[in-house]
C-alpha positions as CSV (number, residue, x, y, z in Angstrom):
1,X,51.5,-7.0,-76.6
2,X,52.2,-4.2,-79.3
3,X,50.3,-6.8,-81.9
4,X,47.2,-7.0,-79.7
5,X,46.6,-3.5,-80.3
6,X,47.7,-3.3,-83.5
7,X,46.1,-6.1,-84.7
8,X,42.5,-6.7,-82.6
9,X,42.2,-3.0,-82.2
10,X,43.8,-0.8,-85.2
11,X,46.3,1.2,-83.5
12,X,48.9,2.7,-86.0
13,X,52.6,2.5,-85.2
14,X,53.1,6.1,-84.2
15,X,50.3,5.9,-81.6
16,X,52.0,2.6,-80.4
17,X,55.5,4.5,-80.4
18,X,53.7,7.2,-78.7
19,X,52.2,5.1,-75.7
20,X,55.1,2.8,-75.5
21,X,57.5,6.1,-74.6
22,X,54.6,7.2,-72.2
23,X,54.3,3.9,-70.2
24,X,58.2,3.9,-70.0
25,X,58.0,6.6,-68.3
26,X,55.9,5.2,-64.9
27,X,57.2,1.4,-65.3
28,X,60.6,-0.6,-64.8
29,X,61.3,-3.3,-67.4
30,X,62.3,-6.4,-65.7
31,X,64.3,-9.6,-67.0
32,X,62.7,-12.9,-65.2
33,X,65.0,-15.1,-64.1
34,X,63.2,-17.8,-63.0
35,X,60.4,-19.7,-65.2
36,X,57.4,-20.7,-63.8
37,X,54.8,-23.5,-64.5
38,X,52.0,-21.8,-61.6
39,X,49.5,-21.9,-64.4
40,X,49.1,-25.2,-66.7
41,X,45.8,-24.5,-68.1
42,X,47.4,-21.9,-70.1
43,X,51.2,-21.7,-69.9
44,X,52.0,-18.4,-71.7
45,X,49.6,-16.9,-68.2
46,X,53.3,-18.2,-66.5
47,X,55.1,-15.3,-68.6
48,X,53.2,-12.8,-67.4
49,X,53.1,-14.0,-63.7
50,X,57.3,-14.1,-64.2
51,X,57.3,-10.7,-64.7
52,X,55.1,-10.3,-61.7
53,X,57.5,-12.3,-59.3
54,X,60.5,-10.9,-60.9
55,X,59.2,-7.1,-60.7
56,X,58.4,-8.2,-56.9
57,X,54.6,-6.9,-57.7
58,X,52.2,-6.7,-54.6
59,X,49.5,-7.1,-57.0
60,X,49.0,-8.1,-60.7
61,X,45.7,-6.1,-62.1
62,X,43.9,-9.0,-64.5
63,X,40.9,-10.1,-66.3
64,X,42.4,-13.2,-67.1
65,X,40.1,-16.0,-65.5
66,X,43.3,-18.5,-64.7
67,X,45.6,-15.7,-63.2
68,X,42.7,-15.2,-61.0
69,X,41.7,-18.3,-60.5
70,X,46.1,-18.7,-58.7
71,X,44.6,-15.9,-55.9
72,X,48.3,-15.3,-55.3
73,X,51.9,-16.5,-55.8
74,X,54.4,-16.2,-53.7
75,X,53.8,-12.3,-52.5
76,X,52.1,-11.1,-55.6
77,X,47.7,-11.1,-55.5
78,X,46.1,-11.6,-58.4
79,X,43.1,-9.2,-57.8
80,X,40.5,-7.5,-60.2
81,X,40.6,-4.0,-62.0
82,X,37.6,-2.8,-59.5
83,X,39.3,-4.7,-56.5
84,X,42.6,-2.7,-57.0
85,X,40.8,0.5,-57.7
86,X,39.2,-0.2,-54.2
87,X,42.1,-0.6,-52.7
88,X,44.1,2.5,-54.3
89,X,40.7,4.6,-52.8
90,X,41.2,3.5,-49.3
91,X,45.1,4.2,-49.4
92,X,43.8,7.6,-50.4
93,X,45.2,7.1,-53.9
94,X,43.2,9.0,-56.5
């Protein structure tokens, strides 16, 4: 992921090094165990959705037209940045 934002949008490697350390801070790194062939149209989509299952996600926050297209799998949603931000306002989340 580090090369996306290196690459398409010009981040240095301090300011990756920098928001790598941040984003540590709030998530938990998991190892999947299990691969998965949910999404055929585009079969790296299946690494991402591993991490999901794996990391027992309620929901995994996406753009990407054939995660969404899934709905869900197993007990993780694939929902929308506004959806989620919807749903974090009416759990009273900020």
């Amino acid at each position: 992921m580090t090369h996306v934002l290196r690459d398409k949008f010009g981040w240095s490697k301090e300011a990756l090094s920098m928001e790598q350390a941040r984003i540590a801070d709030f998530t938990v790194r998991v190892a999947p165990a299990r691969k998965l062939a949910a999404v055929r149209e585009d079969p790296d989509d299946n690494r991402i959705l591993e991490c999901a299952v794996e990391g027992k996600s309620e929901y995994l926050v996406t753009r990407d037209k054939h995660l969404l297209k899934l709905k869900s799998f197993e007990s993780t949603q694939m929902i929308k940045v506004a959806d989620f931000l919807d749903i974090m306002r009416a759990a009273g989340s900020p």
